[in-house]
N, C-alpha and C positions, 0 to 999 in steps of 0.2 A: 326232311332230315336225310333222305337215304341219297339227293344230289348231292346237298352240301359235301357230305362223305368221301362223295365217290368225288366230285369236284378237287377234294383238298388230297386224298391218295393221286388224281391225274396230275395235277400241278405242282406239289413238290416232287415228283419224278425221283422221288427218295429209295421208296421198293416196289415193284414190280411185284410181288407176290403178294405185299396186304389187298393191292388192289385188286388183283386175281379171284381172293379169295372173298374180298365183301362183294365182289360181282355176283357171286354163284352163291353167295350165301351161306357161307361156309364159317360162322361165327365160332363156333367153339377151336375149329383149328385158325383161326384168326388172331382171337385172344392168347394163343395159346404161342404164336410169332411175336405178340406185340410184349410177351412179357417176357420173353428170351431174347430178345430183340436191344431194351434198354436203353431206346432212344427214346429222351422227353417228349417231343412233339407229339411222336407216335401215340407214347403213353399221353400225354395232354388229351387228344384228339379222342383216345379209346376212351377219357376220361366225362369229356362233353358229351358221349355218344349214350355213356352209362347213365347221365345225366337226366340227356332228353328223353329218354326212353324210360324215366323213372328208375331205375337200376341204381337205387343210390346207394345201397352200400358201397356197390362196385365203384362207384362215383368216387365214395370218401377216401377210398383204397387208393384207387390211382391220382384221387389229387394228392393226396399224404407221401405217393411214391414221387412226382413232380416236384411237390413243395420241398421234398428234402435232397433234390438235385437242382431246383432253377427255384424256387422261393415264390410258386403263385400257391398266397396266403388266402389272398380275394376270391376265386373259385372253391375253396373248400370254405370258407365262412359262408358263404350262400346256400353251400346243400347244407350246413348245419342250419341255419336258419330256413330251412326251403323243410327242414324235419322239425324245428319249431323245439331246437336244441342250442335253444340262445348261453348257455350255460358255458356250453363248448367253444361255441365262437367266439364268445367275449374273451376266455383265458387263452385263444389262438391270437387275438389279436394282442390283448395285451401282453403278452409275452412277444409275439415278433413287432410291434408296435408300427405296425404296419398303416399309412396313411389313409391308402386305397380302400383297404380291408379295411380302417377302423370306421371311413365314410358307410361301405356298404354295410354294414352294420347297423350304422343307425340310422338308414334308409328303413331296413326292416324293423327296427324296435320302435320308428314314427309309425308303421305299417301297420304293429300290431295294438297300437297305443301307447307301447311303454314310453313312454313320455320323455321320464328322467334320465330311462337308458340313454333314449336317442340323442338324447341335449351330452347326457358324459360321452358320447361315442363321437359324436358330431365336433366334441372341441379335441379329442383325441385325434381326429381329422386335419385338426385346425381350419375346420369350416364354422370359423364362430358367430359370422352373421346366419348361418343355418341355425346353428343351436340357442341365439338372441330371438331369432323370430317364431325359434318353439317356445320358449320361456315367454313372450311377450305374451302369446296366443292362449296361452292357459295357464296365463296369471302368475308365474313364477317368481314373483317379484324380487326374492333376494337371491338369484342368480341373473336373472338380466341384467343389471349394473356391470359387472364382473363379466358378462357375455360380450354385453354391449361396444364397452370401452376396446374391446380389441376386435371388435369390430369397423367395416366399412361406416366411412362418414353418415352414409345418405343412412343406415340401420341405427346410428348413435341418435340420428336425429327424428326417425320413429320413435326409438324407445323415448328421447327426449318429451316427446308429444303426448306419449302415453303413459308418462309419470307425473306431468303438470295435471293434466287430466285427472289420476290419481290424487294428487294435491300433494304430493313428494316433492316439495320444491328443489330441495336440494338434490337428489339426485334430475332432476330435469333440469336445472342450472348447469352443473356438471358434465354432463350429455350434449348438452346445445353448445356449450365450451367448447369440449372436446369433438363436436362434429364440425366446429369452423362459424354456425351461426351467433356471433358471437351479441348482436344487437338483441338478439331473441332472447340470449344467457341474461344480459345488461337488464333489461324491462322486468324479466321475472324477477329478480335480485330488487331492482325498485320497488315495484308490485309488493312485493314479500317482506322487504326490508332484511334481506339476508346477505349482513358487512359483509363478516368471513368470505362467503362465496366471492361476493364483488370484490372482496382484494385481493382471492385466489385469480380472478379472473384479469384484475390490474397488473395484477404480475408482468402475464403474458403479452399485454398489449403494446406498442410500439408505434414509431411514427407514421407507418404506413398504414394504420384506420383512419379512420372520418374524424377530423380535430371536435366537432363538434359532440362525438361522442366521449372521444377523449376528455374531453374539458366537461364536458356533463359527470364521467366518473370522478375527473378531479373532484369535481363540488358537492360530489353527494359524500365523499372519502373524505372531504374537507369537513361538510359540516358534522361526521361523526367521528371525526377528530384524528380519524387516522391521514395525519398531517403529512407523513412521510412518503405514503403511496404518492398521495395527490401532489407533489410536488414533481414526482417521478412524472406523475398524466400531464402535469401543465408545462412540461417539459418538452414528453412527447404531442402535445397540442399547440406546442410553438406559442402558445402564452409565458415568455422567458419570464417577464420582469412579474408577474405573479408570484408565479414561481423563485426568483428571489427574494422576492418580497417576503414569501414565507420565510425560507430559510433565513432570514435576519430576525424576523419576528420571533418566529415561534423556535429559533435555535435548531433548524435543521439541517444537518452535517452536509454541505456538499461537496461530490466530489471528482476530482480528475472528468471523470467517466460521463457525469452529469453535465459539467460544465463543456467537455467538448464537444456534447450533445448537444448544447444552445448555438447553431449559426446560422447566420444571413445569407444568403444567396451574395447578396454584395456586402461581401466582408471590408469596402473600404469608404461606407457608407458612414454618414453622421450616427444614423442608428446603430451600425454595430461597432464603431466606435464609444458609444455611450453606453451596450450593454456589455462591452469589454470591460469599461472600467466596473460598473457598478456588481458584474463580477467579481471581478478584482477587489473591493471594497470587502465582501460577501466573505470570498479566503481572508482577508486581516482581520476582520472583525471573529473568524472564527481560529485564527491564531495559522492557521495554513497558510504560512508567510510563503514558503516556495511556491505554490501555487500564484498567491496573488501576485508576486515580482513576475508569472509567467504571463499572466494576465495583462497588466501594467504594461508589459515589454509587448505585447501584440497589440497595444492600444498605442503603442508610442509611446507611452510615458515611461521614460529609464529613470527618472528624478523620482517619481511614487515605486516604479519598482524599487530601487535600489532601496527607500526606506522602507518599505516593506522585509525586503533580507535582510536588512539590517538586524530586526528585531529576531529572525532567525538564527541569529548568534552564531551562524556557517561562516565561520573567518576563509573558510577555502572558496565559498563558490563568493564570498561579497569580493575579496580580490579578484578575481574572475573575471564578475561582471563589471569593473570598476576598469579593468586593463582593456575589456572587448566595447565600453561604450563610449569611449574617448569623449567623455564629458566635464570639465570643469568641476563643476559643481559636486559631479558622483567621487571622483579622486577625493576631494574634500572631506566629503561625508564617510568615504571607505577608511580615509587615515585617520580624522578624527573617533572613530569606532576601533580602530586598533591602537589608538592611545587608550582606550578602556580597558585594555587587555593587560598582564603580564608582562605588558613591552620589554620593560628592563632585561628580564632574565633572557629574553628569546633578541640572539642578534640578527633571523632573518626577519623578526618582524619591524624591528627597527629599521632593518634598510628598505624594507616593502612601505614605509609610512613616510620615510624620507623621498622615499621614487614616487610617489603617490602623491605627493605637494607639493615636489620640483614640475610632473606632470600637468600638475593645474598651474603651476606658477605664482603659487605662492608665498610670496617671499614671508612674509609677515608671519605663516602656522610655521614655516621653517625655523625662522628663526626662535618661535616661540616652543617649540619643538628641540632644540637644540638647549634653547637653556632651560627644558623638561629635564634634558639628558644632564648637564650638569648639576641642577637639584638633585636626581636621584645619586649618581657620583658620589657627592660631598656627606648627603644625607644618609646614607645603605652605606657608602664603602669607603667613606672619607677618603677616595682618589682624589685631591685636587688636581694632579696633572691631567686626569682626562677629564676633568670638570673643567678646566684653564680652555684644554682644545674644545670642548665644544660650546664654551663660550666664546670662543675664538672665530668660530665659524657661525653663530646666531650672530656676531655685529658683522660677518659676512654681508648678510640677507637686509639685516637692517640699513646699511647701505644702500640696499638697491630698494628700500622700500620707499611706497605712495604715502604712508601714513602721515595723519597730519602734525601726531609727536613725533614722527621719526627725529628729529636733531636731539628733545629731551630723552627718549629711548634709548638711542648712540651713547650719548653720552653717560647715563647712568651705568651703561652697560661696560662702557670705557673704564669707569673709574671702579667697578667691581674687579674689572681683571684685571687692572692695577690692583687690587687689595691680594688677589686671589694669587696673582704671581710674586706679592712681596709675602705673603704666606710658604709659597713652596721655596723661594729664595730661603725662608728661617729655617725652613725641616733642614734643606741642604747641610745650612752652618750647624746644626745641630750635632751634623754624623760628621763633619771634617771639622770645620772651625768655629766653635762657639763662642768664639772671643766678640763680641757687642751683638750678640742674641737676645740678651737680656731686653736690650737697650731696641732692639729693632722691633719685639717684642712689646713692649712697652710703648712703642710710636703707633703702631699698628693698631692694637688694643684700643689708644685714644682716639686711633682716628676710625674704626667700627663704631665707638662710641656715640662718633658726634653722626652719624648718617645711619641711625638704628631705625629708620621709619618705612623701609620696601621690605618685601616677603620676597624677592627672588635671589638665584642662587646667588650667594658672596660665603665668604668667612664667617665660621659657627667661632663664636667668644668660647664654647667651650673646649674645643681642639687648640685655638690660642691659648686658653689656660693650662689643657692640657700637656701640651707641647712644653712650658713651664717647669710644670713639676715634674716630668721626666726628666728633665735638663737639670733640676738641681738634686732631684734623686739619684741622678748618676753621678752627680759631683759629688753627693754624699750631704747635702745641706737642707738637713731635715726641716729643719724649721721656718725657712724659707719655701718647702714645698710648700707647708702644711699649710701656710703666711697664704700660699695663692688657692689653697685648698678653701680656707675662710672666706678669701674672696667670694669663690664661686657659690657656698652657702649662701654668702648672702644676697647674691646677686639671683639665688632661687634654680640655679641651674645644678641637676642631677649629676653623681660623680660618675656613677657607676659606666654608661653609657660615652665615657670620653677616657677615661682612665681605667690603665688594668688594675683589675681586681688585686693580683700580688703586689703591686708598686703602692695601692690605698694602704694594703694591713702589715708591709713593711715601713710604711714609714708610720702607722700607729702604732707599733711595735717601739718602734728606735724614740719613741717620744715615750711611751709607756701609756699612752689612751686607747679606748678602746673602739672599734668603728660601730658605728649604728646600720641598722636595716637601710635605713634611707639613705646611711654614706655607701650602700654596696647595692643599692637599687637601680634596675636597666632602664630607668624612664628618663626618658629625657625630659627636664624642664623649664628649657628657654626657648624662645624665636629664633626665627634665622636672623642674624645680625648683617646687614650688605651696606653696601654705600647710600 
């Protein structure tokens, strides 16, 4: 001790007179520099010297004077424990929570047995494989768990060994998990028959284990029905069509995530051409139409996708994919699905259904498309004039059609807009000159009659009626209305629906009858009347 000393006064060359004086031996006026003095090291050094020489109050003194200018916690917990004043040390440490100090600490509370101490001091340390391998050693068993876990692997996998042992499966399952040995975790789980565990443990597993363990947890998860992990392992064990197989069967969800999880190495193979689609199958069958149209469309087939979107009722992405797959067939399918829609009301879905069947080139849905559009016209807004133009333009199309009625087609369609243009010619004379309205009226009429056998757009008999008796209600010739009014009873067709309400209850007024429910009822009840 009395080298070290003089060693460590020669070498920091600090003062010239401590050394002087522990030469000669001059300790009381030594001590008596080093505490007027107020330099730590000094005082450190006078503190170690107090130390070794048993002097431990003086010891406690000058580390207490160090520790509250340079913070060494760890020298003064040692001579508390070195006086076997574990009391002291413990509330220095836990109050400056000091690492170093809390370690040696429970260096000496192992030293003197205190067991428990040592294990709380040791993880206050956070040396917790120290404080796992106290607990293991003297059977601590509901702190090792909790030691263990944050502990080093190779310590998780001791404790693991010496809970199987115990017959604690589940914490030795748990342990072998958590140290990485995971075939060790898998076997005790079989061995034991402990699910939970094993589909705690399927959670974590992924492509990169041994497929055959993979596929082993699938099937022991299979057969006790937790259907859902085991679909995830046969997944990760690259047994794809298993794996969908279940999910069709037994109705389990898959999804995004799962399925881009299923690839081939040669994605442009027969095989993963065939487990694309039967993917793809897997999404429609469980209503995950976007998915399968993404499916569809990686396998090639834009025809299965598109009807798969279809049924996803997205009018914005089935236009989409109908403009970006330049397919005949998909425009078809795209326009015919938005003739299901609202068409009428919406004018850009009507020209998106019309661009969509010029696209594929179909004369024939155009045309039959066109005198959709005149039906609804005549039918919802009694427009003839724009019911006229887009009958106008459906014998466009029929012109240029393949069909094998195309000349019977034309032609009916010919002689409807003839009907339909000698109708808006009567409205015309009606508001300027209604001098042989009656009469043209009356031709009309006869000749709806005689060609009352096609359901497409022509001239409604009850607008012809109706046209009538506005016309002789403005002339004031009541009875004449009412003459075409009888008509239309008896011909079973609704008034309410073709005639204003005020123009029915003035002229049963000016006659003195009274109108019925059914004469001021909105139903309409005739056919369409056409050539």
């Amino acid at each position: 001790m009395q080298y070290t000393t003089t060693k460590y006064l020669e070498t920091t060359g600090r003062h010239e007179v401590p050394r002087m004086l522990y030469s000669i031996q001059q300790m009381k006026e030594l001590q008596d520099y080093i505490d007027k003095s107020g330099d730590p090291p000094l005082q450190r050094w006078w503190a170690h010297f107090c130390e070794a020489n048993n002097l431990l109050p003086q010891a406690i003194h000058y580390y207490t004077v160090v520790l509250q200018q340079a913070g060494d916690v760890t020298s003064l917990v040692r001579v508390y424990c070195f006086k076997s004043d574990f009391s002291t040390a413990a509330a220095l440490v836990l109050e400056s929570s000091d690492a170093a100090a809390a370690f040696s600490l429970a260096r000496q509370y192992e030293k003197s047995g205190q067991i428990r101490q040592a294990i709380k001091f040791f993880s206050k340390a956070g040396k917790f494989t120290y404080a796992a391998r106290l607990a293991m050693k003297h059977n601590i068993d509901n702190e090792l768990l909790a030691l263990s876990l944050q502990s080093t692997k190779e310590m998780m996998t001791k404790a693991a060994k010496y809970y199987e042992e115990q017959k604690k499966y589940e914490e030795a399952v748990l342990l072998y998990h958590k140290g990485g040995d995971l075939e060790k975790a898998i076997n005790v789980c079989f061995r034991t028959r402990l699910y939970d565990a094993l589909k705690a443990i399927a959670e974590d597993l992924d492509k990169n284990e041994d497929p055959a363990l993979l596929a082993k947890c699938g099937d022991f998860l299979l057969a006790n029905k937790q259907i859902d992990k085991a679909v995830q392992l046969f997944i990760a064990a690259k047994q794809y069509v298993v794996a969908l197989d279940l999910c069709m069967i037994e109705g389990v969800i898959l999804t995004d995530k799962m399925a881009e999880a299923m690839n081939l190495e040669d994605q442009k193979s027969e095989e993963s051409i065939l487990l694309l689609h039967k993917t793809a199958e897997v999404f429609n069958a469980q209503g995950s139409y976007h998915l399968a149209c993404k499916k569809y469309t990686q396998a090639g087939d834009r025809l299965a996708a598109m009807k798969a979107l279809l049924k996803s009722g997205d009018t914005e992405r089935i236009i989409f994919f109908a403009n970006v797959s330049r397919h005949k067939q998909i425009y078809i399918l795209a326009a015919n699905y938005l003739q299901s829609l609202e068409w009428h009301h919406d004018g850009s879905i009507m020209r998106t259904i019309i661009q969509l069947y010029s696209k594929a080139g179909d004369v024939d849905a155009l045309a039959s498309f066109y005198e959709s559009c005149a039906q609804i016209e005549i039918d919802e807004y009694r427009d003839y004039e724009k019911a006229l133009g887009a009958m106008t333009e459906a014998l466009k199309y029929f012109t240029n059609s393949k069909s094998p009625d195309k000349d019977e087609q034309s032609q009916s369609l010919k002689s409807r807009i003839s009907e339909v243009e000698q109708f808006v010619q009567i409205r015309r004379m009606a508001k300027g000159e209604p001098a042989g309205l009656v009469q043209a009226c009356s031709e009309l009429l006869t000749q709806l009659t005689k060609s009352a056998t096609s359901t497409q757009a022509s001239v409604r008999i009850g607008d012809l009626h109706a046209l009538l008796i506005e016309f002789y209600f403005n002339q004031g010739s009541m009875e004449q209305a009412f003459h075409v009014i009888e008509i239309m009873r008896a011909r079973r067709i609704a008034l309410g629906p073709f005639v204003d309400q005020s123009v029915l209850l003035s002229i049963y007024q000016a006659l003195g009858l009274e109108a019925t429910d059914d004469d001021l009822a909105d139903t309409v009840g005739e056919e369409i009347i056409s050539a």
